[in-house]
C-alpha positions as CSV (number, residue, x, y, z in Angstrom):
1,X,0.4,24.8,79.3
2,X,-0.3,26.0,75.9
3,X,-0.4,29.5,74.7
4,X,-2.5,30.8,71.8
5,X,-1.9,34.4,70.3
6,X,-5.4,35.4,68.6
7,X,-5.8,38.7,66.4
8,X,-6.9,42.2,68.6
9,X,-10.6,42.7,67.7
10,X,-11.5,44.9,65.2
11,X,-12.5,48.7,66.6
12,X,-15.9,48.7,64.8
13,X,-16.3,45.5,67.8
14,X,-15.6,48.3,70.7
15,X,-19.0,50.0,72.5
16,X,-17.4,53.3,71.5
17,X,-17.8,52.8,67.7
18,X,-20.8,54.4,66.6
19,X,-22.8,53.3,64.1
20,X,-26.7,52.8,62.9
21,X,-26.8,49.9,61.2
22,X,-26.4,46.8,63.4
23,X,-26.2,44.6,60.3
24,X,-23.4,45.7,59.5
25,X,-21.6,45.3,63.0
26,X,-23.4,41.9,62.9
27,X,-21.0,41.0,60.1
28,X,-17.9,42.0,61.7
29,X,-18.9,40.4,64.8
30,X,-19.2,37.0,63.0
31,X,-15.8,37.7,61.0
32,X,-14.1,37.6,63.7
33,X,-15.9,35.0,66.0
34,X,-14.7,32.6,63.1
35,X,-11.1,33.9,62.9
36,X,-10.5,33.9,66.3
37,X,-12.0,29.7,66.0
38,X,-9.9,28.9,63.5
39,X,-6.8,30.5,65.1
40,X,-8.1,28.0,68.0
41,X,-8.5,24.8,65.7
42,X,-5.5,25.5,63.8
43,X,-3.4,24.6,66.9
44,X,-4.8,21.6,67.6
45,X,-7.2,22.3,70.2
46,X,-11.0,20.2,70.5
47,X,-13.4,20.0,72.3
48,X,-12.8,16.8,73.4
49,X,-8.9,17.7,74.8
50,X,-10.3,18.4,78.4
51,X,-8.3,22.2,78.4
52,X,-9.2,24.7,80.5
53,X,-8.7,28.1,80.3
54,X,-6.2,29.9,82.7
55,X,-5.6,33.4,81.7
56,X,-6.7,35.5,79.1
57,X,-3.9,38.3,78.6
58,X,-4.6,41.8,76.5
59,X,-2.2,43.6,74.6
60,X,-3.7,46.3,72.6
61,X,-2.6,47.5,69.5
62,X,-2.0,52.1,70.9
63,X,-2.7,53.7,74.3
64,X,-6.3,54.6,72.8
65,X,-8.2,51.2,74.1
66,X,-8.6,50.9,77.6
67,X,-9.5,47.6,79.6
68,X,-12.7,47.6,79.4
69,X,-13.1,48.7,75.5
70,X,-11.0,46.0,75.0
71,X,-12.3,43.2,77.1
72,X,-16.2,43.7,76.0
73,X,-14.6,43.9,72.0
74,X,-13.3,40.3,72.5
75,X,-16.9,39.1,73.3
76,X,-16.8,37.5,70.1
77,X,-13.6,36.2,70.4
78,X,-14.9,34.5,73.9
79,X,-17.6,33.0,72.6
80,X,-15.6,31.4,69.8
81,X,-13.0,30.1,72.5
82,X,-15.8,28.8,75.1
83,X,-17.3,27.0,71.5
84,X,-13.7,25.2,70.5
85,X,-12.9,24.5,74.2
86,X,-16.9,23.0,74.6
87,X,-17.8,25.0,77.8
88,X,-20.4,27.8,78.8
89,X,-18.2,30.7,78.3
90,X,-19.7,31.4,81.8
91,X,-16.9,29.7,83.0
92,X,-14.5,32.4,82.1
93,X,-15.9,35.1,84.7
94,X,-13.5,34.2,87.5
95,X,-10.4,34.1,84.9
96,X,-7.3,36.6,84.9
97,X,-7.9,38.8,82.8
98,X,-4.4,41.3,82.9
99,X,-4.0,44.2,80.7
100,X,-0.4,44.3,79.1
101,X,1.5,46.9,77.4
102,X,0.5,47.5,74.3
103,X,2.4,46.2,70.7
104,X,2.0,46.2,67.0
105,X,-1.3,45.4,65.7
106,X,-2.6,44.3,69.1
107,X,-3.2,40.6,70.3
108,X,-5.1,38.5,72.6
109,X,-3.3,35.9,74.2
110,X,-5.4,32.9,75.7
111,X,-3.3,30.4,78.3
112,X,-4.6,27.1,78.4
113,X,-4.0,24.2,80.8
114,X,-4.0,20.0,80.1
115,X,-6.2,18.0,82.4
């Protein structure tokens, strides 16, 4: 089993932030896709490794995110993981997905498996 802290997602990535111009939340959106992949790639992980995804564990960074703030900011961040990992992040769906107290700064922590 490997375990792979990734950055929280940035608030401006939550449904509650308000804002007009999409661009701009465009940007943020791709940011962090790409942060959260490199996190990935910087441990080691391919496409070609045959890991699978076994839990997806949320610590958030104050008591002001709930689950499901939280879980739809990461969308990026899923994407980017079902793109190093080389599967439909469709695959996710029936994945734990437990809310965790919260710590400093926030974190995502994705549990992977070996074949």
């Amino acid at each position: 089993m490997m375990s792979i802290t990734l950055p929280w997602p940035p608030a401006q990535l939550s449904p509650n932030f308000r804002t007009r111009r999409t661009s701009w939340v465009a940007s943020v959106r791709k940011t962090y896709r790409a942060k959260v992949a490199e996190a990935i790639w910087m441990r080691g992980v391919r496409p070609t490794d045959g890991l699978s995804l076994r839990e997806i564990i949320f610590h958030p960074p104050n008591d002001k995110w709930d689950d499901d703030n939280g879980r739809s900011a990461f969308k990026a961040g899923r994407d980017a993981l079902a793109e190093v990992l080389g599967v439909d992040d469709n695959s996710f769906n029936k994945i734990p997905q437990p809310w965790r107290a919260p710590v400093k700064d926030g974190a995502v922590v994705v549990m992977l498996d070996a074949p």
